[in-house]
C-alpha atoms as an extended CHARMM CRD file, in Angstrom:
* protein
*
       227  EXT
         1         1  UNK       CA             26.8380000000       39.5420000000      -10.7050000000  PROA      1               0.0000000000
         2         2  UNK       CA             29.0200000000       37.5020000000       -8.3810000000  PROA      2               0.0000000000
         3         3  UNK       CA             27.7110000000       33.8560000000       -6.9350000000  PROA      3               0.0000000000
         4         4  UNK       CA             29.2690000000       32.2890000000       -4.6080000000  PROA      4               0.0000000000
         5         5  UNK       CA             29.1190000000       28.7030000000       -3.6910000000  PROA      5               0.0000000000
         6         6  UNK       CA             29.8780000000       28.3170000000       -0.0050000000  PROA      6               0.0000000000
         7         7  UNK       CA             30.2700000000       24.5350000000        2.3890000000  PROA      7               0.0000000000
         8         8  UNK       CA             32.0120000000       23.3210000000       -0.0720000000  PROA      8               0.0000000000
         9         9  UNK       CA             35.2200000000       24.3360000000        1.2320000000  PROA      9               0.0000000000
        10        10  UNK       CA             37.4330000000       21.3030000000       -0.6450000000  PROA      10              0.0000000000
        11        11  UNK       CA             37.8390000000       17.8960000000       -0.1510000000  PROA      11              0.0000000000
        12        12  UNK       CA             39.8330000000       15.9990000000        2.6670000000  PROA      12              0.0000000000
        13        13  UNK       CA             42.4580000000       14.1720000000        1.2010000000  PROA      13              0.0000000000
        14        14  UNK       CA             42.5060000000       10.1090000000        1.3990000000  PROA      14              0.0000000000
        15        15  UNK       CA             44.0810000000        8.7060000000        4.6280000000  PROA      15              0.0000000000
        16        16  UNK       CA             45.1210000000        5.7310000000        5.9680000000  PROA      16              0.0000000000
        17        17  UNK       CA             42.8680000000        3.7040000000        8.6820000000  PROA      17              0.0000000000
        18        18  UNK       CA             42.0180000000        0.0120000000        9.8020000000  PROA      18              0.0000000000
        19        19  UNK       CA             40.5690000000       -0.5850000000        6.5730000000  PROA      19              0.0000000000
        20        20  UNK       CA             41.9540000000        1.3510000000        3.8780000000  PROA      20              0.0000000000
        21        21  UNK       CA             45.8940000000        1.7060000000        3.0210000000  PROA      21              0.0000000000
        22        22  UNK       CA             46.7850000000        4.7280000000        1.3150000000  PROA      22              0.0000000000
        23        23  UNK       CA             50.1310000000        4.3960000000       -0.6950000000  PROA      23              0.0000000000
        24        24  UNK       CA             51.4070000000        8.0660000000       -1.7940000000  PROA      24              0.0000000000
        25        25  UNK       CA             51.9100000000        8.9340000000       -5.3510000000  PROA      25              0.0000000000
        26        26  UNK       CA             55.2330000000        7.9200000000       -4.8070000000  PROA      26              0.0000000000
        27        27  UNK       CA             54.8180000000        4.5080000000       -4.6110000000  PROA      27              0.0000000000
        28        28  UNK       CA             52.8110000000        1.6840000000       -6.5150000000  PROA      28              0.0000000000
        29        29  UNK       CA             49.8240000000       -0.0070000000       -5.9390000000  PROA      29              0.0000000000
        30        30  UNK       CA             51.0360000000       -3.9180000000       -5.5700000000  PROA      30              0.0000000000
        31        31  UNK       CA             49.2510000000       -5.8550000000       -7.5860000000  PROA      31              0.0000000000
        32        32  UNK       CA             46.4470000000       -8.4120000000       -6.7390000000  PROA      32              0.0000000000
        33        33  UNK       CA             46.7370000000      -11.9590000000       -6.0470000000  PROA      33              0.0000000000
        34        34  UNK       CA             44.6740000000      -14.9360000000       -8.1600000000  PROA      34              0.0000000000
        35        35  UNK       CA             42.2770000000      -15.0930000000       -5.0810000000  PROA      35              0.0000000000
        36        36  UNK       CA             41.7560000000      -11.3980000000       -4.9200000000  PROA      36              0.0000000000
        37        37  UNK       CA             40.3210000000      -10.9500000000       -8.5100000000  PROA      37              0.0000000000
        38        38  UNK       CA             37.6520000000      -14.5000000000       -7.9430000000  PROA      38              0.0000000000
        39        39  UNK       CA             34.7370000000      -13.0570000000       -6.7040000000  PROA      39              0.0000000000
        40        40  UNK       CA             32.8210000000      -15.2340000000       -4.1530000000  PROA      40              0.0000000000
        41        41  UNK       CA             31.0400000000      -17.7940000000       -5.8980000000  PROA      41              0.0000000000
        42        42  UNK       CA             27.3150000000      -17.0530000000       -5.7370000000  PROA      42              0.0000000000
        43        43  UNK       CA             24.5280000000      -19.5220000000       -6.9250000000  PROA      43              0.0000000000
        44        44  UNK       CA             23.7000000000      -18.8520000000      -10.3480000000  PROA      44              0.0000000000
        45        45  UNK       CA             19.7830000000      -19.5550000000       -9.8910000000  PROA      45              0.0000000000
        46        46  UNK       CA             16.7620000000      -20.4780000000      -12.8180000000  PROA      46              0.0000000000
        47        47  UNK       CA             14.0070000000      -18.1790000000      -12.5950000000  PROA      47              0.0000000000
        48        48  UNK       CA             10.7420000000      -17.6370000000      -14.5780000000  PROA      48              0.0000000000
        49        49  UNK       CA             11.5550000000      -16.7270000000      -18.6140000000  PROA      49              0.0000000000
        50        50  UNK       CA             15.5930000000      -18.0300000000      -18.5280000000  PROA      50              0.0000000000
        51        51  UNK       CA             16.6640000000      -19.3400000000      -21.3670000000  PROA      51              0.0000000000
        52        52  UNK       CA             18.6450000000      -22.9270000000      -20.5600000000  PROA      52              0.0000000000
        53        53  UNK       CA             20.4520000000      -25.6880000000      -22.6240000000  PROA      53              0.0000000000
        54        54  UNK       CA             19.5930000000      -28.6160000000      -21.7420000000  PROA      54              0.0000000000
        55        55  UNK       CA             21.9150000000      -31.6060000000      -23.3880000000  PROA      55              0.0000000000
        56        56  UNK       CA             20.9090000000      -35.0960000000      -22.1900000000  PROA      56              0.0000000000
        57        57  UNK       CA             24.3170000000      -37.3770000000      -23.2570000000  PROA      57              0.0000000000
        58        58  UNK       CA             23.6120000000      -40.3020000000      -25.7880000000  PROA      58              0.0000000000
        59        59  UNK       CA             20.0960000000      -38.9980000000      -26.4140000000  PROA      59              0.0000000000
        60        60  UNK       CA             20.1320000000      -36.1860000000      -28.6340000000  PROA      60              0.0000000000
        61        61  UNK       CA             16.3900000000      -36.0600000000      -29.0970000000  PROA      61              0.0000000000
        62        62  UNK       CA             15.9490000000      -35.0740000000      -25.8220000000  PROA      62              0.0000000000
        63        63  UNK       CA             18.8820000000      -32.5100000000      -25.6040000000  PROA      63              0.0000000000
        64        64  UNK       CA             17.0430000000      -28.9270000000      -26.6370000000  PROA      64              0.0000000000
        65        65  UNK       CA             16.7950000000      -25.0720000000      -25.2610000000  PROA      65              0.0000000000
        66        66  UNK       CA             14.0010000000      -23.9780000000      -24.1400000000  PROA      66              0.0000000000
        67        67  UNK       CA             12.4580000000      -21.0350000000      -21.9240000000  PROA      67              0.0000000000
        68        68  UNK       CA             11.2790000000      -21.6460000000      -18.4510000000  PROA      68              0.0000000000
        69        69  UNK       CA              7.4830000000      -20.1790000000      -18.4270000000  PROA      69              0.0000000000
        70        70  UNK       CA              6.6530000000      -17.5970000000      -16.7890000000  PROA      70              0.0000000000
        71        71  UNK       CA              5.4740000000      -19.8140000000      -13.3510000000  PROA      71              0.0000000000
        72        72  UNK       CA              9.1230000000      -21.2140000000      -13.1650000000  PROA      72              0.0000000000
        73        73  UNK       CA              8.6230000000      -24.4230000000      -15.0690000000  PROA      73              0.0000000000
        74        74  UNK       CA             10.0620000000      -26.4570000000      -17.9500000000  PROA      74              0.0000000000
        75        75  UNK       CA              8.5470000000      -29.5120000000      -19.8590000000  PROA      75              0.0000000000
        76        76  UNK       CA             10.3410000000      -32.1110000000      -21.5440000000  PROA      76              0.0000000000
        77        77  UNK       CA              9.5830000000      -35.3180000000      -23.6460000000  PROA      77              0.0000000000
        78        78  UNK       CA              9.9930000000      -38.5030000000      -21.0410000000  PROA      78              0.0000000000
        79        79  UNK       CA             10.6750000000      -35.4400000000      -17.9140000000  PROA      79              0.0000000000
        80        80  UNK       CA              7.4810000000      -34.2430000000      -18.2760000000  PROA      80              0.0000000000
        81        81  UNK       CA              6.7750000000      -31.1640000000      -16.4380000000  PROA      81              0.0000000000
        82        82  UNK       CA              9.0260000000      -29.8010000000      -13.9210000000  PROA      82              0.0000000000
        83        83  UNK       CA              9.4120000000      -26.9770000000      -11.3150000000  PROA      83              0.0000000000
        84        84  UNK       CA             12.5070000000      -25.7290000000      -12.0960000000  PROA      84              0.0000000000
        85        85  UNK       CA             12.0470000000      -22.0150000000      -10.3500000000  PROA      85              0.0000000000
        86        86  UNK       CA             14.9700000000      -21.4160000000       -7.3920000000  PROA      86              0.0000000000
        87        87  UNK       CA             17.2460000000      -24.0310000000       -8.8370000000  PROA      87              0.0000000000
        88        88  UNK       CA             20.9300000000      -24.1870000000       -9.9570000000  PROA      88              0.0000000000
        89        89  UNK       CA             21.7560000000      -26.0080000000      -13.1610000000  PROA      89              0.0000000000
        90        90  UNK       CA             23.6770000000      -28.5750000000      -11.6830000000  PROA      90              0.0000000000
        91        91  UNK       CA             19.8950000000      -28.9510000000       -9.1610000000  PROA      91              0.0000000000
        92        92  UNK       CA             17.6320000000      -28.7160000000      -12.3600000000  PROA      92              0.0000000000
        93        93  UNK       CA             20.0630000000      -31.6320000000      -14.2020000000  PROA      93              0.0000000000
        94        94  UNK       CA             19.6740000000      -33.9070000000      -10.6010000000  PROA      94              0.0000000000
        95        95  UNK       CA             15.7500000000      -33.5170000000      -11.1850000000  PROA      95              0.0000000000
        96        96  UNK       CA             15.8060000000      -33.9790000000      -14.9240000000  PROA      96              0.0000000000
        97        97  UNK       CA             18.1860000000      -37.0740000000      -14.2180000000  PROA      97              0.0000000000
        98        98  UNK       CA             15.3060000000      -38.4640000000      -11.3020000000  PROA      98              0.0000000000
        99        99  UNK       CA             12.4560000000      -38.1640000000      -13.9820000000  PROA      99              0.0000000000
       100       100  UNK       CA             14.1780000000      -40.0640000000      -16.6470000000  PROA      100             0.0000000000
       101       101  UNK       CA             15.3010000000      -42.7070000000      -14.7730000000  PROA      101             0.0000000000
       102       102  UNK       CA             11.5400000000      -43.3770000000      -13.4930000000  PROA      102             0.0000000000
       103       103  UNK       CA             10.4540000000      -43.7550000000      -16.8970000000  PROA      103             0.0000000000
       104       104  UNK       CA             13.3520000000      -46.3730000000      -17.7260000000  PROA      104             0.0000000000
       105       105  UNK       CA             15.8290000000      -44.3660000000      -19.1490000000  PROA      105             0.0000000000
       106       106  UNK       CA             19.1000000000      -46.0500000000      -18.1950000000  PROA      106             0.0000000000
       107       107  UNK       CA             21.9900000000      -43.8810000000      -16.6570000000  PROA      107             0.0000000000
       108       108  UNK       CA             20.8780000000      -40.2060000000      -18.2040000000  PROA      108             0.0000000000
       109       109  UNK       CA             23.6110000000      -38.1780000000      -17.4830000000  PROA      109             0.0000000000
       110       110  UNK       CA             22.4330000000      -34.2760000000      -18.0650000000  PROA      110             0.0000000000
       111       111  UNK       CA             23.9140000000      -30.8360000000      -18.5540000000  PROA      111             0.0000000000
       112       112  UNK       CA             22.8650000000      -27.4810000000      -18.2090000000  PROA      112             0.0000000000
       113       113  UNK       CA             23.3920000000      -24.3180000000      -19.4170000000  PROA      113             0.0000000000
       114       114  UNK       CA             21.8000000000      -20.8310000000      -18.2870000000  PROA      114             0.0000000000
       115       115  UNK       CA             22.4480000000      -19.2370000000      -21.9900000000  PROA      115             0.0000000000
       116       116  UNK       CA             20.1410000000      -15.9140000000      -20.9280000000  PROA      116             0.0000000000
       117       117  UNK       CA             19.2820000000      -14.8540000000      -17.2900000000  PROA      117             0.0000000000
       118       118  UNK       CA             15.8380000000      -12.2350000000      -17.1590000000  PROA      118             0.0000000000
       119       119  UNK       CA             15.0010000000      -13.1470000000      -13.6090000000  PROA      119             0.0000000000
       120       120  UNK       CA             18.3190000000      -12.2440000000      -11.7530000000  PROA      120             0.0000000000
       121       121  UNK       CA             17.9780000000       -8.3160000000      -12.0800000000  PROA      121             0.0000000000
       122       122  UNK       CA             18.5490000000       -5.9820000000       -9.4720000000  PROA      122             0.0000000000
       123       123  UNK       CA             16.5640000000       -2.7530000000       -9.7400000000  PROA      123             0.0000000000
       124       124  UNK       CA             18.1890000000        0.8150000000      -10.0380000000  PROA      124             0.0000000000
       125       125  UNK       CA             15.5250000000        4.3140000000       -9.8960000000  PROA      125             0.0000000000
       126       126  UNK       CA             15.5040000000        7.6350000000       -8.2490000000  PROA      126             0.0000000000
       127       127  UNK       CA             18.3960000000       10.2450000000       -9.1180000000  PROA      127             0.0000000000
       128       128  UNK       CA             20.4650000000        8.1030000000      -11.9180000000  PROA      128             0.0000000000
       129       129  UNK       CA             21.5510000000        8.6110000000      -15.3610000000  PROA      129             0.0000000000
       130       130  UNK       CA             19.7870000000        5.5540000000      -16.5410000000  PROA      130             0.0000000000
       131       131  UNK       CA             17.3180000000        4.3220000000      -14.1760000000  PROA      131             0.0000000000
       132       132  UNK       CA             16.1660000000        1.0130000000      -14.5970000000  PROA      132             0.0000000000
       133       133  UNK       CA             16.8710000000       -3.7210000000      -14.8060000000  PROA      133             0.0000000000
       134       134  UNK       CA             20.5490000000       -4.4360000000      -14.7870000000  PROA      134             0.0000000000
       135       135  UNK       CA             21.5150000000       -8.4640000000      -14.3640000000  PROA      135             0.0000000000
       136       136  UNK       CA             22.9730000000       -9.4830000000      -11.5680000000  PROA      136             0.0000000000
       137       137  UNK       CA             26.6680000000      -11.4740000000      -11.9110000000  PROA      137             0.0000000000
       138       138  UNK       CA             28.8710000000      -12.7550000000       -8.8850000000  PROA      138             0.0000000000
       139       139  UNK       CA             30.7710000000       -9.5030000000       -8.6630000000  PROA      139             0.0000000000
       140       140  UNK       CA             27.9040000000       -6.9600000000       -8.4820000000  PROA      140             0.0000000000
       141       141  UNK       CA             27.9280000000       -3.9850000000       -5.7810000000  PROA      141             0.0000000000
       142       142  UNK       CA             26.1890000000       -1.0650000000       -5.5600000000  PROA      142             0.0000000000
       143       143  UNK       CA             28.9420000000        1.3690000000       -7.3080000000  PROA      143             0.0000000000
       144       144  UNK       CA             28.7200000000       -1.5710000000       -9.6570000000  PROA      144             0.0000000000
       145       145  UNK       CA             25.2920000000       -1.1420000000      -10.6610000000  PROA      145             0.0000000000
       146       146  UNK       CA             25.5780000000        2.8000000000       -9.9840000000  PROA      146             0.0000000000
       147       147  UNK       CA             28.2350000000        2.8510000000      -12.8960000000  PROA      147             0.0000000000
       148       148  UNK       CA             25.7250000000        0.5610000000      -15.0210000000  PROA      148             0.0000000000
       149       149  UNK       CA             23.4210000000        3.1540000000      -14.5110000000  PROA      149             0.0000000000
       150       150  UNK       CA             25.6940000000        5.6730000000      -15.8960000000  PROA      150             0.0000000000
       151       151  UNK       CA             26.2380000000        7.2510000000      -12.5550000000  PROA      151             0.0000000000
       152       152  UNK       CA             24.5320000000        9.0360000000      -10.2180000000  PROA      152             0.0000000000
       153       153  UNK       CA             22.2460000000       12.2030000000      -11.5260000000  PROA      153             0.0000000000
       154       154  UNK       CA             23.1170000000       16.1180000000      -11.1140000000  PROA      154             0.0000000000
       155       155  UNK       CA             20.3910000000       16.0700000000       -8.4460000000  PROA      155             0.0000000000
       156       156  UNK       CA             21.4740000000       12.9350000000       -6.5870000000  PROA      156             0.0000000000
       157       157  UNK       CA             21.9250000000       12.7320000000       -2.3660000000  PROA      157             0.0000000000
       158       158  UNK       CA             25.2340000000       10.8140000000       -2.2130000000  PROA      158             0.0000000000
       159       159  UNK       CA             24.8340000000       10.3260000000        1.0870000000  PROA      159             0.0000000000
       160       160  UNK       CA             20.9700000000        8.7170000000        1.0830000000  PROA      160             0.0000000000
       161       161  UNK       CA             21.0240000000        5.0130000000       -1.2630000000  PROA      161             0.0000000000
       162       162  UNK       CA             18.6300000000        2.3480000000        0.1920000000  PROA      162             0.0000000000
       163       163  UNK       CA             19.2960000000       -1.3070000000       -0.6070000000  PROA      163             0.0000000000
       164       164  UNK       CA             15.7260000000       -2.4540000000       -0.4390000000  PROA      164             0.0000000000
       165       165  UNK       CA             15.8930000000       -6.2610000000        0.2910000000  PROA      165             0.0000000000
       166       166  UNK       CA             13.4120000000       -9.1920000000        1.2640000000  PROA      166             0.0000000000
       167       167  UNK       CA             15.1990000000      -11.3800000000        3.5290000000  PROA      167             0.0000000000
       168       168  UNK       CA             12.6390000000      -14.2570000000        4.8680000000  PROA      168             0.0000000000
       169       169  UNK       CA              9.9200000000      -12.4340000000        4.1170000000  PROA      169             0.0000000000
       170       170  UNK       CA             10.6830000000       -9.8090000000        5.9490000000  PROA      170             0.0000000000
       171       171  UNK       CA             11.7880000000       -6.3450000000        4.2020000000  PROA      171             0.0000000000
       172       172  UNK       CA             14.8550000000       -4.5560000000        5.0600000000  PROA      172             0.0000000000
       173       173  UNK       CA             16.1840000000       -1.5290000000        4.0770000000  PROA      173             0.0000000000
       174       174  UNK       CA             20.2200000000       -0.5040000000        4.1760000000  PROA      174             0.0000000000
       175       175  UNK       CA             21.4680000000        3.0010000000        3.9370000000  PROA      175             0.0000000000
       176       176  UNK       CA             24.8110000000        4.1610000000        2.1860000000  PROA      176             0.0000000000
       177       177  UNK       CA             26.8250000000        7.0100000000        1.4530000000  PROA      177             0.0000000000
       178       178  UNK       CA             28.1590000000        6.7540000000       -1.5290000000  PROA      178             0.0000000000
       179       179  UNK       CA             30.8170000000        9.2810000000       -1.3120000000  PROA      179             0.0000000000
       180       180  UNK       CA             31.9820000000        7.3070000000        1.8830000000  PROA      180             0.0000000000
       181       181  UNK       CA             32.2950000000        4.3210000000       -0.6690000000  PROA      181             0.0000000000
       182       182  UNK       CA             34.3170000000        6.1640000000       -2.3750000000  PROA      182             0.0000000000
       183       183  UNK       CA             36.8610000000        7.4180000000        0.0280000000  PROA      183             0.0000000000
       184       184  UNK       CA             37.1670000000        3.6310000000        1.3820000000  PROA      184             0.0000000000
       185       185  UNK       CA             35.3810000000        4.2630000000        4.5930000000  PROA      185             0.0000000000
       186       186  UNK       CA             33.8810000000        1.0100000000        4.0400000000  PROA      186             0.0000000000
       187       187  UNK       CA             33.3380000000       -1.8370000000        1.6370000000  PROA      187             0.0000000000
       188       188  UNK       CA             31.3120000000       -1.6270000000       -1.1820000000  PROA      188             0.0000000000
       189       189  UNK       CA             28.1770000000       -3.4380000000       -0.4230000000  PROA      189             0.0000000000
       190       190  UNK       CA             27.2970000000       -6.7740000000       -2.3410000000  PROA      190             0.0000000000
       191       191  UNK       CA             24.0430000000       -6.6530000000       -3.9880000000  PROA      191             0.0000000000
       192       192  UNK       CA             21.6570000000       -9.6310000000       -5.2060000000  PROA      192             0.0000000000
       193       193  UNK       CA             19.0400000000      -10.3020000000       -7.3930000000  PROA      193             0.0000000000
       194       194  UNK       CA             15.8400000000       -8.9980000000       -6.4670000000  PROA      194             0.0000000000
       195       195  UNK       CA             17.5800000000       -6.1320000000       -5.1300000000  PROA      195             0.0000000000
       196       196  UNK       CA             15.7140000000       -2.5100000000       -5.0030000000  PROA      196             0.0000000000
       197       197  UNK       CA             18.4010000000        0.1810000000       -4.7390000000  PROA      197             0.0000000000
       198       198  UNK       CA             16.6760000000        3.7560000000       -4.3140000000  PROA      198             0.0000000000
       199       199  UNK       CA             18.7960000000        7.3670000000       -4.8790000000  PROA      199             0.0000000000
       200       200  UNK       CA             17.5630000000       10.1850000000       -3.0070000000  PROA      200             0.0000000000
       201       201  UNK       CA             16.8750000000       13.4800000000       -4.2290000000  PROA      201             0.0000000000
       202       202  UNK       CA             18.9550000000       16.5060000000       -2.9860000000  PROA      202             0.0000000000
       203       203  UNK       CA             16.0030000000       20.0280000000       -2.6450000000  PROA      203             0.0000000000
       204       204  UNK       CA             19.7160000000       21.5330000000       -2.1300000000  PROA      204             0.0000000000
       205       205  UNK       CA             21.2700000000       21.5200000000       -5.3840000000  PROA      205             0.0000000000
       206       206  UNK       CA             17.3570000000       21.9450000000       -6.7910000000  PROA      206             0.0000000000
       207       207  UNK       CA             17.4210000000       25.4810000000       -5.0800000000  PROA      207             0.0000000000
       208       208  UNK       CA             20.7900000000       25.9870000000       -6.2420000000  PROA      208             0.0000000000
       209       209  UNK       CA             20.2520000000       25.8740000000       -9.9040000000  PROA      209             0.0000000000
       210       210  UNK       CA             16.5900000000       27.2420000000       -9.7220000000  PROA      210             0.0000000000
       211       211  UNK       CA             18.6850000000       30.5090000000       -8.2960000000  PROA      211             0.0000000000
       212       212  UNK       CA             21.4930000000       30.7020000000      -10.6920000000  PROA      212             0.0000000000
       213       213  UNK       CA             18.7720000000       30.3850000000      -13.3070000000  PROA      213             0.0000000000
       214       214  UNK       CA             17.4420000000       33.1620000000      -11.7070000000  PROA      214             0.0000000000
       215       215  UNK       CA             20.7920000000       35.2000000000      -11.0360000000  PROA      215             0.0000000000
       216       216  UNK       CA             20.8970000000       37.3020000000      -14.6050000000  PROA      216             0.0000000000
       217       217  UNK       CA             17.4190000000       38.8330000000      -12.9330000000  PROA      217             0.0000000000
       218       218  UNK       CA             18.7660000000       39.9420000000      -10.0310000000  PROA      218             0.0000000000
       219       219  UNK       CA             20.0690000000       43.1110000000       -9.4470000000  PROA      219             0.0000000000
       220       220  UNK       CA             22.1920000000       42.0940000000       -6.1990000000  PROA      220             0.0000000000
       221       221  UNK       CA             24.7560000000       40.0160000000       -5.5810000000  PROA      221             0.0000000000
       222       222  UNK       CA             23.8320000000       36.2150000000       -5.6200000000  PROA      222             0.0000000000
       223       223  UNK       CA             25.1590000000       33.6230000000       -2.4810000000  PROA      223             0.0000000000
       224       224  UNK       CA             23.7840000000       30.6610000000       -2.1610000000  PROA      224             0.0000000000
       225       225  UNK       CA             24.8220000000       28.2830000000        0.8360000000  PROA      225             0.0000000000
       226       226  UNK       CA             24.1480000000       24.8090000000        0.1210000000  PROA      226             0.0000000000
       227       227  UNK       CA             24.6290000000       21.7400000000        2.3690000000  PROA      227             0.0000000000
């Protein structure tokens, strides 16, 4: 029995262009600069379920942590009940600060501290190794989450990911190609919380093992193109 795999004749090798700079295995990668390994500071937002620290200086009575509820809000002795769904820390502390002061609390200076983050997940299904929630930090990407998936399935279409994103109430969809990702034809996209990111499915390489399953009941020769 001889199978033959044919399209899949090798891969190009890496090149240089306006955005990638290929250094040959001759030289060395230069190292990166401070600024190059900060990510972009994104706002770390409360949502529904978050665990926070809450420490209210000089009044450690009120200083506690406590889980947001489930419709984004947090009650406190003196506070009382507060929205604190879409915030920052620093944002939730301002508010806290506002609500003590109307009920004669002199000064309050207060801290917070997101300790556990449920609500800033980006979703990962479709043809992964672990489909799934992942959390969501300032340097997530899509090959990012892909990797926290465990990597992309023995079925998956490299070249058909959908970001799924609500932007203004309006959904949008982006479409990637992974394997361009990889060979730096452009940047790694940025995801966010909230984000859906969908693999495809590849029929292809379905029909291509269904066959070689097949192949020790065949009496001829087995070739299988596959795109």
């Amino acid at each position: 029995m001889a199978s033959a795999l044919a399209g899949c004749a090798g891969h190009q090798p890496l090149q240089s262009t306006q955005r990638l700079t290929v250094v040959d295995s001759a030289g060395m990668l230069p190292p990166p600069s401070r600024t190059d390994l900060t990510a972009a500071d994104r706002p770390a937002l409360i949502g529904p379920l978050d665990t926070i620290q809450v420490d209210v200086f000089n009044i450690p009575d009120l200083s506690r942590e406590m889980q947001v509820d489930s419709s984004g809000r947090i009650a406190m002795p003196l506070a009382g009940t507060l929205d604190a769904r879409g915030k920052t820390a620093q944002e939730l502390a301002s508010t806290i600060e506002t609500a003590l002061r109307a009920r004669y609390v002199r000064n309050p200076e207060v801290t917070i501290n997101i300790k556990n983050s449920v609500s800033q997940v980006v979703t990962i299904e479709g043809q992964v190794v672990e489909p799934g929630l992942y959390p969501v930090t300032n340097q997530m990407t899509l090959m990012r989450v892909i990797a926290s998936a465990k990597g992309l399935s023995e079925f998956a279409r490299q070249e058909e990911v959908v970001i799924l994103r609500t932007v203004g109430n309006q959904r949008m969809a982006g479409l990637y190609n992974v394997a361009a990702i990889r060979r730096g034809e452009y940047d790694d996209p940025p995801v966010y919380a909230n984000d859906m990111i969908v693999v495809g499915d590849s029929p292809q390489r379905r029909l291509f093992r269904d066959l070689v399953s097949l192949s020790p009941l065949l009496a001829a020769p087995l070739i299988a193109v596959i795109q």
